[in-house]
Backbone of each chain as nested JSON, in Angstrom:
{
  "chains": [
    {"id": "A", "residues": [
      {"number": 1, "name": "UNK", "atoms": {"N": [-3.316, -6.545, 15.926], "CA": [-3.52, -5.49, 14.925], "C": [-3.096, -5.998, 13.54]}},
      {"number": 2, "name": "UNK", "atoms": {"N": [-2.161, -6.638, 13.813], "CA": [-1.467, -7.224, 12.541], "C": [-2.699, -8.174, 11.688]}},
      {"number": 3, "name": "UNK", "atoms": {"N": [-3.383, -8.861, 12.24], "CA": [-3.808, -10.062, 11.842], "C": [-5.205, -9.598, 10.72]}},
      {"number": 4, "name": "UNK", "atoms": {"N": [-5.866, -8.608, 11.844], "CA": [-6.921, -7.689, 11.188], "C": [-6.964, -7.217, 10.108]}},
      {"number": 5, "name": "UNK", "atoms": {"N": [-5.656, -6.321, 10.715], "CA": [-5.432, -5.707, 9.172], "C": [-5.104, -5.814, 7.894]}},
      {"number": 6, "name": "UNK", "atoms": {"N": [-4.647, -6.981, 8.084], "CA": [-4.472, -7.855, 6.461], "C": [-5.881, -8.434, 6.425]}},
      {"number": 7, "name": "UNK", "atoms": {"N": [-6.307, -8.7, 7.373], "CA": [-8.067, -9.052, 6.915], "C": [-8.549, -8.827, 6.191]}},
      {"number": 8, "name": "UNK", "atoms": {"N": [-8.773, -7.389, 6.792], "CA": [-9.629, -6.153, 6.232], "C": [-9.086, -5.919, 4.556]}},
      {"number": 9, "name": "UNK", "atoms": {"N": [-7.622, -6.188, 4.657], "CA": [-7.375, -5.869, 3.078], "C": [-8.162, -6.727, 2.952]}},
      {"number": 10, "name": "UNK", "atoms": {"N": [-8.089, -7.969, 2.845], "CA": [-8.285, -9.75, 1.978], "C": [-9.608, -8.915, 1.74]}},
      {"number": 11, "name": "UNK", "atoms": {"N": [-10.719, -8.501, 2.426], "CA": [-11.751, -8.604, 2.156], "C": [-12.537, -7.121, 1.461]}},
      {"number": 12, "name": "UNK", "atoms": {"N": [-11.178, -6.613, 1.282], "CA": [-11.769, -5.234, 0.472], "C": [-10.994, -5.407, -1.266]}},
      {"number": 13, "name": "UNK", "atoms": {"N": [-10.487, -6.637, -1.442], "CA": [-9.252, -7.029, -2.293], "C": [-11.095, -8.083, -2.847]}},
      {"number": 14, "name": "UNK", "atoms": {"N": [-11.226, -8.672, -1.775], "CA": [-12.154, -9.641, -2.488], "C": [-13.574, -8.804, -2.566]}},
      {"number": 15, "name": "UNK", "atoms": {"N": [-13.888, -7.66, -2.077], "CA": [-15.01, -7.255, -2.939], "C": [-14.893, -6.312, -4.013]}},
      {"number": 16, "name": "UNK", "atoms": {"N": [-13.988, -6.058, -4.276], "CA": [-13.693, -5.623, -6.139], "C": [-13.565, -6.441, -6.49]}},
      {"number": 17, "name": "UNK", "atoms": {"N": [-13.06, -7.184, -6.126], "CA": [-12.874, -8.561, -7.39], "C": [-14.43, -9.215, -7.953]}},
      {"number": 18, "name": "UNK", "atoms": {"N": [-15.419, -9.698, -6.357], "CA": [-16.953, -9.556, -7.386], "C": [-17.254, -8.509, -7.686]}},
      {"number": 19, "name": "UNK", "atoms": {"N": [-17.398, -7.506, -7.339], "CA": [-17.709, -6.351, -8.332], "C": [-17.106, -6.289, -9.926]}},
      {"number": 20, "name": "UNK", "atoms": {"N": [-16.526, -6.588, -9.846], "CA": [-15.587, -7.199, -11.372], "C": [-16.223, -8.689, -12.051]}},
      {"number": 21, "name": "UNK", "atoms": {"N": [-16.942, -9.409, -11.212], "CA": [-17.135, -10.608, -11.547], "C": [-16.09, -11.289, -11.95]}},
      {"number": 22, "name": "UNK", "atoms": {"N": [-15.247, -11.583, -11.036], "CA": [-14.115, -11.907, -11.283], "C": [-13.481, -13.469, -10.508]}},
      {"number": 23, "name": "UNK", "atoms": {"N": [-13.137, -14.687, -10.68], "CA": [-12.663, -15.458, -9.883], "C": [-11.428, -15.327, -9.53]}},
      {"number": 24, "name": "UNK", "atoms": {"N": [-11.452, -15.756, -8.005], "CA": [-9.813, -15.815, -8.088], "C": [-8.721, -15.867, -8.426]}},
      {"number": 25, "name": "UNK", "atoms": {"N": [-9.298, -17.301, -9.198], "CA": [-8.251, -17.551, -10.551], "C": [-7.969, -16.947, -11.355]}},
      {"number": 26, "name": "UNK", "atoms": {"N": [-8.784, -15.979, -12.063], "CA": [-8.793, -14.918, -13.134], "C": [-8.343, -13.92, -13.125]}},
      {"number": 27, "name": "UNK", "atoms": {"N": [-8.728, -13.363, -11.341], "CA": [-7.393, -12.194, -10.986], "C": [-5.959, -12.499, -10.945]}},
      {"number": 28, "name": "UNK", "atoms": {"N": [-5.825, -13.898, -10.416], "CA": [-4.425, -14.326, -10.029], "C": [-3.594, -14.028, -11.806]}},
      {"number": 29, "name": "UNK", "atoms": {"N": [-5.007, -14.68, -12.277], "CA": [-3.882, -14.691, -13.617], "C": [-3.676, -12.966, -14.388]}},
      {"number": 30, "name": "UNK", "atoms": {"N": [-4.415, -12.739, -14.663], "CA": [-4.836, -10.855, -15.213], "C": [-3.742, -10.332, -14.511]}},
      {"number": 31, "name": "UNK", "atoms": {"N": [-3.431, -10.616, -12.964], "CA": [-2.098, -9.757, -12.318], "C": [-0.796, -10.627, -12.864]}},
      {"number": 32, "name": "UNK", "atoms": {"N": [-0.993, -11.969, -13.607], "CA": [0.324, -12.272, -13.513], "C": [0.892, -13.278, -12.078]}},
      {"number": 33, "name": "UNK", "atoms": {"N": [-0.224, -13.617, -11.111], "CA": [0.472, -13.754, -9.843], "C": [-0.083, -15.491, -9.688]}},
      {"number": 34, "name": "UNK", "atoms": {"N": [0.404, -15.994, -8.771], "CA": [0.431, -17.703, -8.612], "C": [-1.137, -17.587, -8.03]}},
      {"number": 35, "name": "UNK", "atoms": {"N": [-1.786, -18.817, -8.81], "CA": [-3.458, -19.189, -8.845], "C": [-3.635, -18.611, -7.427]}},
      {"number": 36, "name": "UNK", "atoms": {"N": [-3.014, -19.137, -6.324], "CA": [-3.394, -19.654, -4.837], "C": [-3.14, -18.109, -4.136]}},
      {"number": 37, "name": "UNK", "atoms": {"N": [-2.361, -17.26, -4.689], "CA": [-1.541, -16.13, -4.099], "C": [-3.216, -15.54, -3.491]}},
      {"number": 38, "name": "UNK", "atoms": {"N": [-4.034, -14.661, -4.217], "CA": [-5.355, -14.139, -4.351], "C": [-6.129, -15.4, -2.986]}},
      {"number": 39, "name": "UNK", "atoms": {"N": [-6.253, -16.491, -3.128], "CA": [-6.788, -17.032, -1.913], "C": [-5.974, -16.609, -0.469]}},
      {"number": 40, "name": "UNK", "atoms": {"N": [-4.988, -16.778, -0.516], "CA": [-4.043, -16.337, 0.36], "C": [-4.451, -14.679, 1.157]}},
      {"number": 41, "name": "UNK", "atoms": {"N": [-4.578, -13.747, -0.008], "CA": [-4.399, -12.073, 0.136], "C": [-6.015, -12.292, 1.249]}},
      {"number": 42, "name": "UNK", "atoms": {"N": [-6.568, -12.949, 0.687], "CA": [-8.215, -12.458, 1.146], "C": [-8.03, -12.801, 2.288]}},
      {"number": 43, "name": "UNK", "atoms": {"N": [-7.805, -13.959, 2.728], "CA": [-7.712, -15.1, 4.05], "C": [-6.362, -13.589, 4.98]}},
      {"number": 44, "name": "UNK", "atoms": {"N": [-6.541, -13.154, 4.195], "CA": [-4.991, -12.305, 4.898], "C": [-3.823, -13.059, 5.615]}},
      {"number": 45, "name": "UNK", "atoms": {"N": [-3.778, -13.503, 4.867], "CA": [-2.456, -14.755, 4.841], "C": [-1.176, -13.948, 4.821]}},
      {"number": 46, "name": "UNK", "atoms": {"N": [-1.065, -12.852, 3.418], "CA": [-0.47, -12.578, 2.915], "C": [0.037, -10.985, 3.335]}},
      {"number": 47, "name": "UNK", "atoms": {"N": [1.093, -10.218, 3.908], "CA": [1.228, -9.156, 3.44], "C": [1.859, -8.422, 2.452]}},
      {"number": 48, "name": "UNK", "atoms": {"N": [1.16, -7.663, 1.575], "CA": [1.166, -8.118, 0.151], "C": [2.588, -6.153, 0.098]}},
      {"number": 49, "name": "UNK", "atoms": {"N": [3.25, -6.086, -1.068], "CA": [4.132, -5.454, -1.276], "C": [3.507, -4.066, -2.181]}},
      {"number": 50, "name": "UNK", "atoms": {"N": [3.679, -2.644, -1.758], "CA": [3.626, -2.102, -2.755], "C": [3.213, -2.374, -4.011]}},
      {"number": 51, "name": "UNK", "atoms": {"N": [4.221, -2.952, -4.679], "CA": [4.425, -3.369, -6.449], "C": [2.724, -3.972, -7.029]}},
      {"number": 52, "name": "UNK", "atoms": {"N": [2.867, -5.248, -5.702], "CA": [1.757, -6.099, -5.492], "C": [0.357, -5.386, -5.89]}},
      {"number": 53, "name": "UNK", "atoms": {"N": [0.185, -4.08, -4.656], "CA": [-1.533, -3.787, -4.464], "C": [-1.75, -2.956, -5.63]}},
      {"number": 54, "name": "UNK", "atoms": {"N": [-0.476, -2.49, -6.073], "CA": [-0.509, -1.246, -7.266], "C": [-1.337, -2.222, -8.128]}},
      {"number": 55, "name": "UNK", "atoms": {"N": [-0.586, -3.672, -8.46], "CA": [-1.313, -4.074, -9.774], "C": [-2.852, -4.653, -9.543]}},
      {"number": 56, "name": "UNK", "atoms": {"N": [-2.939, -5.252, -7.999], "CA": [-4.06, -5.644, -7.564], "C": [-5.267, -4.293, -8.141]}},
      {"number": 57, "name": "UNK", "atoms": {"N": [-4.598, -2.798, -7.639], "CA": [-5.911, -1.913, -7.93], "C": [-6.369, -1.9, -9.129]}},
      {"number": 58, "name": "UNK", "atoms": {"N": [-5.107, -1.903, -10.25], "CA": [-5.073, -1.4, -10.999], "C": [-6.13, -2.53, -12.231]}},
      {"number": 59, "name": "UNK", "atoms": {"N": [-5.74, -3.795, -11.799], "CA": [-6.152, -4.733, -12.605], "C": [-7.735, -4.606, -11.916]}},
      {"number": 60, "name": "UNK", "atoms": {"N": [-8.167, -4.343, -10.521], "CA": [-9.846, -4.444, -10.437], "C": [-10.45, -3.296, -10.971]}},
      {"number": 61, "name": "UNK", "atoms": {"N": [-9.375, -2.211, -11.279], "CA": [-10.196, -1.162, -11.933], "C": [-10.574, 0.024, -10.95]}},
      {"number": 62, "name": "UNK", "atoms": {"N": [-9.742, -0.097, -9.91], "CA": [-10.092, 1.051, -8.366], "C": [-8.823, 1.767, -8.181]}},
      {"number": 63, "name": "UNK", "atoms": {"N": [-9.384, 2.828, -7.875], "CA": [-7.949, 3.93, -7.964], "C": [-7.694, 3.807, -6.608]}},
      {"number": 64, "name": "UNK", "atoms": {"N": [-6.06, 4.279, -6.489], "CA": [-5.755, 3.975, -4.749], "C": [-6.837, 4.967, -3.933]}},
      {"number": 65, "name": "UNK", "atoms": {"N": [-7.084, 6.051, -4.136], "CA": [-7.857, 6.398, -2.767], "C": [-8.725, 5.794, -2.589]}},
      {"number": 66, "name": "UNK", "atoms": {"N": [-9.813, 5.473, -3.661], "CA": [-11.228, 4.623, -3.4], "C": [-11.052, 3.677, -3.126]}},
      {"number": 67, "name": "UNK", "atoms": {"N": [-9.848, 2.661, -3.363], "CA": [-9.345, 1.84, -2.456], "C": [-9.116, 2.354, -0.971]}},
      {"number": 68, "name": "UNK", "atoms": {"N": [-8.093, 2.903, -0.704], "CA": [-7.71, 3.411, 0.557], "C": [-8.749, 3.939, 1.28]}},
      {"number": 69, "name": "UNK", "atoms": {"N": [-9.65, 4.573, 0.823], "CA": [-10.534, 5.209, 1.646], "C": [-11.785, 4.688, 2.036]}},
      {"number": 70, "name": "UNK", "atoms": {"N": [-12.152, 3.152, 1.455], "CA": [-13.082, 1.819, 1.907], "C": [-12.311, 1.503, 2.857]}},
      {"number": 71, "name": "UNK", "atoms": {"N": [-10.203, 0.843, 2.577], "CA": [-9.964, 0.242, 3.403], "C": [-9.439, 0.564, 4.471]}},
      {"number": 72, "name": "UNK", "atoms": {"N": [-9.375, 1.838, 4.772], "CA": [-9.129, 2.896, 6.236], "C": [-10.68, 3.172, 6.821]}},
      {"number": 73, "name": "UNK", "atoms": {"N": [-11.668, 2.8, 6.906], "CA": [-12.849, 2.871, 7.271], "C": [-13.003, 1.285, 8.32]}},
      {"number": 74, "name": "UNK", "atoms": {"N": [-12.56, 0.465, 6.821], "CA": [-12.577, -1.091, 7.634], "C": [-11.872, -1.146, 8.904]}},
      {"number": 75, "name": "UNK", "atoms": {"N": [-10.309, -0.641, 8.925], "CA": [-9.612, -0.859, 10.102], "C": [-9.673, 0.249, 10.998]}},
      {"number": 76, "name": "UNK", "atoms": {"N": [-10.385, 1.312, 10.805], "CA": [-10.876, 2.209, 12.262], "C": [-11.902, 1.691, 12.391]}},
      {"number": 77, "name": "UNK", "atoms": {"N": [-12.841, 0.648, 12.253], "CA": [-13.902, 0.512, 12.999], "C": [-13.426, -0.827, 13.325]}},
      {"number": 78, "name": "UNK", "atoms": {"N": [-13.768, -0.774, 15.205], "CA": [-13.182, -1.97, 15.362], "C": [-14.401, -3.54, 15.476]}},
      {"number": 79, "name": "UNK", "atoms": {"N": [-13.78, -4.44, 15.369], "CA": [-14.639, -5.304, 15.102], "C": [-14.873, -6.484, 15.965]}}
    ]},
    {"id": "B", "residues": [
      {"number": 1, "name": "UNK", "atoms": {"N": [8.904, 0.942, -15.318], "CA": [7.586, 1.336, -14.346], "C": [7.749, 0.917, -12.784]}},
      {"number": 2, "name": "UNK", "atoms": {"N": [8.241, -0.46, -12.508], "CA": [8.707, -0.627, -11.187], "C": [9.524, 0.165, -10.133]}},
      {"number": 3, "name": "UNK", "atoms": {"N": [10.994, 0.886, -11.0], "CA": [11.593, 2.131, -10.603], "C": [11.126, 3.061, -10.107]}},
      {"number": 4, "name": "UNK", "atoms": {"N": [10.051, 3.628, -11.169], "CA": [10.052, 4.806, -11.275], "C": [8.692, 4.98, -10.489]}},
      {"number": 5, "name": "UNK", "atoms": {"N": [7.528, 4.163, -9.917], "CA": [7.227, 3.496, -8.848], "C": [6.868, 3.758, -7.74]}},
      {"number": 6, "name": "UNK", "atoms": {"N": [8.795, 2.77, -7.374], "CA": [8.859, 2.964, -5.747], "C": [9.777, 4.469, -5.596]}},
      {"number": 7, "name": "UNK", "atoms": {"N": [10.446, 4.712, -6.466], "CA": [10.795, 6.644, -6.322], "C": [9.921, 7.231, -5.914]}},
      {"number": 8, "name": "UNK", "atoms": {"N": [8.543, 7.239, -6.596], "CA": [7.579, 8.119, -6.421], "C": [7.245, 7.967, -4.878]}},
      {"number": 9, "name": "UNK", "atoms": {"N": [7.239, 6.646, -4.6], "CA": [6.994, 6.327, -3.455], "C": [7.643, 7.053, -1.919]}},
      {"number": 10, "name": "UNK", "atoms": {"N": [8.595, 6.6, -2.65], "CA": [9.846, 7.41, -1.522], "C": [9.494, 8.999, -1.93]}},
      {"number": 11, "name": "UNK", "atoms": {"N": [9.388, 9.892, -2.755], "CA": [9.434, 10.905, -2.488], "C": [8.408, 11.341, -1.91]}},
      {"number": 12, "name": "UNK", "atoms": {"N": [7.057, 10.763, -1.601], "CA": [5.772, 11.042, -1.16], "C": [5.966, 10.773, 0.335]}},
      {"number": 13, "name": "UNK", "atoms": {"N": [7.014, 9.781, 1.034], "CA": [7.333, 9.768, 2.456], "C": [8.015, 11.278, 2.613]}},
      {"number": 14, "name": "UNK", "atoms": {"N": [8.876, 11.226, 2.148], "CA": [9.773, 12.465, 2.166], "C": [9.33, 13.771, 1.975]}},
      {"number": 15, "name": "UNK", "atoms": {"N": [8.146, 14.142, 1.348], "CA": [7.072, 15.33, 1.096], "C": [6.799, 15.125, 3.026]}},
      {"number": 16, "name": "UNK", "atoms": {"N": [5.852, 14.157, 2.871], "CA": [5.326, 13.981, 4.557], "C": [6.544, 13.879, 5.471]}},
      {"number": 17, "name": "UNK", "atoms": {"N": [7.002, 13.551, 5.464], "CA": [8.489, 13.67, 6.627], "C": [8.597, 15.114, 6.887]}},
      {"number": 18, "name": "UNK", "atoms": {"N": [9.096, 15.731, 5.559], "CA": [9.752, 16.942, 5.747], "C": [8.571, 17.823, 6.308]}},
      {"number": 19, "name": "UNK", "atoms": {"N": [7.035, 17.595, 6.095], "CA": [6.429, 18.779, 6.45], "C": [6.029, 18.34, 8.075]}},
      {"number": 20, "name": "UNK", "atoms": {"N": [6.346, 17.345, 8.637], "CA": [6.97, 16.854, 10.2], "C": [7.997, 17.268, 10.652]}},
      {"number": 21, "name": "UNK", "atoms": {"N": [8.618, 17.631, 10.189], "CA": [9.883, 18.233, 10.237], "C": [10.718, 17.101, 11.43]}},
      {"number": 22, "name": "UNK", "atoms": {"N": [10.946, 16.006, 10.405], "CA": [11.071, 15.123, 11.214], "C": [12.749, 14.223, 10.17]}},
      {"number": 23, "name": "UNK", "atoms": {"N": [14.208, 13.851, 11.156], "CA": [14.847, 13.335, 9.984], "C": [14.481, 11.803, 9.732]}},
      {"number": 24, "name": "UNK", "atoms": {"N": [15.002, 11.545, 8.748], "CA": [15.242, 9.931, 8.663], "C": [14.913, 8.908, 9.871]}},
      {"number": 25, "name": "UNK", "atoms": {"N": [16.204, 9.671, 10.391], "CA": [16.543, 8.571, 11.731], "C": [15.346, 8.687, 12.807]}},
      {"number": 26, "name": "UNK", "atoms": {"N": [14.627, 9.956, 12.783], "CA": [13.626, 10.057, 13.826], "C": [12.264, 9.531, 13.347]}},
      {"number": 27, "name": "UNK", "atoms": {"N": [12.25, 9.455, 11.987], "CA": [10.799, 8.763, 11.428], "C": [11.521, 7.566, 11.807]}},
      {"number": 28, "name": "UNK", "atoms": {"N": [12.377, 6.72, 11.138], "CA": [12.892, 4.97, 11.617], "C": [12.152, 5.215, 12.868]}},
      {"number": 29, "name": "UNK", "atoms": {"N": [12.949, 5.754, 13.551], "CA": [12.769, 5.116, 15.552], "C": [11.251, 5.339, 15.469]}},
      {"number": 30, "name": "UNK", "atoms": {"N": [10.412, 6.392, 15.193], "CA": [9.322, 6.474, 15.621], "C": [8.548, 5.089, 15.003]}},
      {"number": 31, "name": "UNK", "atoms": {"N": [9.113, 4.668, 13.824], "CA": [7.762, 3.93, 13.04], "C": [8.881, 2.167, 13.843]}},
      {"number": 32, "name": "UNK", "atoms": {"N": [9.804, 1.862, 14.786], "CA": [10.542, 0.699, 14.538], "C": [10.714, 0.349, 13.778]}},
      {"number": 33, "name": "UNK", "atoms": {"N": [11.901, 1.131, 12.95], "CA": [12.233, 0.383, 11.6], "C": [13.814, 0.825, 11.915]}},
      {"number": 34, "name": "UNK", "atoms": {"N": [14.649, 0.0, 11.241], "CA": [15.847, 0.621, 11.352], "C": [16.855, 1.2, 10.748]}},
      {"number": 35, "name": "UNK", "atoms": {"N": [18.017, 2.254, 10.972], "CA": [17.61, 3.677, 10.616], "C": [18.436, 3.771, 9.224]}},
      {"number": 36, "name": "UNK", "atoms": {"N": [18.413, 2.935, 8.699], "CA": [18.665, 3.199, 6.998], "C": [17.306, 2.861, 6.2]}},
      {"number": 37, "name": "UNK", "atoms": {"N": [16.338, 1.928, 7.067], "CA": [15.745, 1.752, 5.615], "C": [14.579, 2.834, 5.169]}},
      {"number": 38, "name": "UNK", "atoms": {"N": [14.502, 3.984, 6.309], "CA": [13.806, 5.023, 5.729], "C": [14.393, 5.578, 4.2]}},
      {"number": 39, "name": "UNK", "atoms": {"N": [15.889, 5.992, 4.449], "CA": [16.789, 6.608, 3.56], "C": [16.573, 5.277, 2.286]}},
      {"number": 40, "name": "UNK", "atoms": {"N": [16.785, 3.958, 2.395], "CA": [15.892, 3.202, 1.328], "C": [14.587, 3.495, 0.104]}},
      {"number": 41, "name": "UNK", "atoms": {"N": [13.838, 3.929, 1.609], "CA": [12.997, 3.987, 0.754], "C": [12.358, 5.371, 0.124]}},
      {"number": 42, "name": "UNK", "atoms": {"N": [13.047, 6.333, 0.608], "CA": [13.144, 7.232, 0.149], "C": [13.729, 7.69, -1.079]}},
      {"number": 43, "name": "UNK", "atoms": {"N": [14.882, 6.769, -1.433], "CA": [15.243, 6.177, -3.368], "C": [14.651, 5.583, -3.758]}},
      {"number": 44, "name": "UNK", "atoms": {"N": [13.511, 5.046, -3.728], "CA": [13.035, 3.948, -4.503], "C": [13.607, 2.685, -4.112]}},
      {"number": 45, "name": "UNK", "atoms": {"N": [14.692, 2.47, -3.317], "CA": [15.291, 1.119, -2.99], "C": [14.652, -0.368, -2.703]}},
      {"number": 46, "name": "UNK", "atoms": {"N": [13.394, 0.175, -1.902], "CA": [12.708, -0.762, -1.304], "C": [11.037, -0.983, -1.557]}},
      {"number": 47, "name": "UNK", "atoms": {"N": [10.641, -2.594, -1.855], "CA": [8.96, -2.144, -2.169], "C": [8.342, -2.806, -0.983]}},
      {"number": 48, "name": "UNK", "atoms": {"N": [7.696, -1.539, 0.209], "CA": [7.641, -1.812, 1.195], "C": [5.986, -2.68, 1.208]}},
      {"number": 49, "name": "UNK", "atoms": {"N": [5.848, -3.499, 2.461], "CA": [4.961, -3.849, 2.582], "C": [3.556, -3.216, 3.174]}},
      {"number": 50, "name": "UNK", "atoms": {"N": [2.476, -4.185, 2.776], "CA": [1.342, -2.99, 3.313], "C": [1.388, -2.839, 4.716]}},
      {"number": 51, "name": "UNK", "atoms": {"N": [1.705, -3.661, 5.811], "CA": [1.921, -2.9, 7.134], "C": [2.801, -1.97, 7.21]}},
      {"number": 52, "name": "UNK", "atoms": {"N": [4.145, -2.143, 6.602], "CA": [4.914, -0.383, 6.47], "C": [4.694, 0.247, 6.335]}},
      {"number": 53, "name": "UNK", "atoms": {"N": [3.888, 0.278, 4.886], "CA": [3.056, 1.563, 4.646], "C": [2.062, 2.356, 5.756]}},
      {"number": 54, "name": "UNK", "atoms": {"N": [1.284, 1.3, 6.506], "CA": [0.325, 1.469, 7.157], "C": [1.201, 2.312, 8.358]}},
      {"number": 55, "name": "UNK", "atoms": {"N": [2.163, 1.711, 8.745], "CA": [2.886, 2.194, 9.913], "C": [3.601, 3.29, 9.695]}},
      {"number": 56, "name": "UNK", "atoms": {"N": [3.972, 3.798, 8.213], "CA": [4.927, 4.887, 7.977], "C": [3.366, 6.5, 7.889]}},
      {"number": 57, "name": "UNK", "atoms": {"N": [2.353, 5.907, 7.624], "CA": [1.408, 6.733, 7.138], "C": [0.564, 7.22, 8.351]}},
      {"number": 58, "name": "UNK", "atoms": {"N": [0.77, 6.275, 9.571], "CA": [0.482, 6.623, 10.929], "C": [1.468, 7.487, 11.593]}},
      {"number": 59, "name": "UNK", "atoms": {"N": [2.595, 7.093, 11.424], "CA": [3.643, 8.2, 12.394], "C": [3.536, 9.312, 11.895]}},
      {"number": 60, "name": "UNK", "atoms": {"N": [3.555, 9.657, 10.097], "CA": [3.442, 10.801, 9.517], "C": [2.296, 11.738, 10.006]}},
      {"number": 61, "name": "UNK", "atoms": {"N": [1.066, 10.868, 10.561], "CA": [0.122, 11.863, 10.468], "C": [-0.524, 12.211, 9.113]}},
      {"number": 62, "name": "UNK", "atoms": {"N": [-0.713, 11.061, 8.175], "CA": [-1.19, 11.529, 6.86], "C": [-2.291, 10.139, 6.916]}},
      {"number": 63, "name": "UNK", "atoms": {"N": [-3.598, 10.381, 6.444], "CA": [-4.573, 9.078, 5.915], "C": [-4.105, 8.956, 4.803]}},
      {"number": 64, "name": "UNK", "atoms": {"N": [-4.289, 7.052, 5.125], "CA": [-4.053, 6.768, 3.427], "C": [-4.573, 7.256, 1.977]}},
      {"number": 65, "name": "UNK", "atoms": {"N": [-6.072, 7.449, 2.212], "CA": [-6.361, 8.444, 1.286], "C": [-5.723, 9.289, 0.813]}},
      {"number": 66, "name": "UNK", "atoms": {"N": [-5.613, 10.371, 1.757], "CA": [-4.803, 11.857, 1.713], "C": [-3.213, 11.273, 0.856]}},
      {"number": 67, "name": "UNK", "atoms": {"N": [-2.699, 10.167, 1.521], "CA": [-1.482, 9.645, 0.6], "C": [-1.408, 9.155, -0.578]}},
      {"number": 68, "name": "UNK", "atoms": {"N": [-2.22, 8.533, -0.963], "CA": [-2.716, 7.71, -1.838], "C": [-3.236, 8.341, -3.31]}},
      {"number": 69, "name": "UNK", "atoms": {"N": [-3.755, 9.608, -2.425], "CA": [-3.834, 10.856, -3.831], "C": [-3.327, 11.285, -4.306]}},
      {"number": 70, "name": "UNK", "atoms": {"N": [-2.074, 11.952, -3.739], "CA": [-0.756, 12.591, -4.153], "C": [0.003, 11.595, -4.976]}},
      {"number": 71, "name": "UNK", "atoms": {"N": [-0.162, 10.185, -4.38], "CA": [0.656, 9.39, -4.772], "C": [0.583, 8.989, -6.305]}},
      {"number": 72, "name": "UNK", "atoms": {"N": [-1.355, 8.792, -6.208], "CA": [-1.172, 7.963, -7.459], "C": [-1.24, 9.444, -8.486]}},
      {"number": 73, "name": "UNK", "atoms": {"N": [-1.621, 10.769, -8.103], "CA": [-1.148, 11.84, -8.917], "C": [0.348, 11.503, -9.891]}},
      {"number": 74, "name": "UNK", "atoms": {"N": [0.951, 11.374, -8.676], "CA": [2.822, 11.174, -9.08], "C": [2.92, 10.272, -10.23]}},
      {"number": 75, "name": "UNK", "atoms": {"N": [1.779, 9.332, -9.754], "CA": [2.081, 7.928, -10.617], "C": [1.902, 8.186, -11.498]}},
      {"number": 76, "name": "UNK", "atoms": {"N": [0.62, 8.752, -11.824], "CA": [0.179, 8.948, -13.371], "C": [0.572, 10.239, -14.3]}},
      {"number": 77, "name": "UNK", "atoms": {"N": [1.908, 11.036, -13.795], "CA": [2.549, 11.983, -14.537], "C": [3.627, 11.432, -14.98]}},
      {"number": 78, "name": "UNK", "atoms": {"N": [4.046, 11.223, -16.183], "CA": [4.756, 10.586, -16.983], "C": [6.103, 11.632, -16.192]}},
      {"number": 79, "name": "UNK", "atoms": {"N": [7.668, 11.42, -15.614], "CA": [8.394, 12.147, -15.547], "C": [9.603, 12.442, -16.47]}}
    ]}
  ]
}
């Protein structure tokens, strides 16, 4: 469950970011956060902190529910 | 802004707790966490991770959405 579900973030983290037209690199930097961190989140490497997704939303421009409510769709459907 | 935050944070568990009618110590045991760091994060003490969240928002009985609204409400009222 664990593994998924940081998936599912990485990959709802990485489609605002093209929707933004945005590189990795460009988010990493716009949040302030290390180049590689953003490769990491997607790959769901990472489980990322409060503080973290606040600025992640905030910098792609998605409010938490429209976030939350893509990425609670991803992890009830199982895959 | 970091403070004032994870407060919001904690008081949005604590909205959902209380209407569980559930204490501290019985959300900890239910979610395996142990039994101070609810009371943590219920000050703002702690910036929990996204599986906590995920796991505190399941025992509650609240979708992230449904949380996520209230929340970022909180966020964006200057206190």
């Amino acid at each position: 469950m664990r593994e998924q579900t940081l998936k599912a973030f990485g990959q709802e983290v990485r489609h605002w970011r093209i929707e933004q037209h945005l590189s990795q690199e460009e988010l990493a930097s716009r949040c302030g956060f290390h180049r590689t961190y953003i490769g990491q989140i997607e790959r769901g490497e990472r489980n990322p902190s409060l503080l973290n997704i606040l600025t992640l939303c905030r910098t792609l421009g998605v409010s938490l529910p429209k976030f939350f409510t893509r990425y609670e769709s991803a992890i009830d459907t199982p895959i």
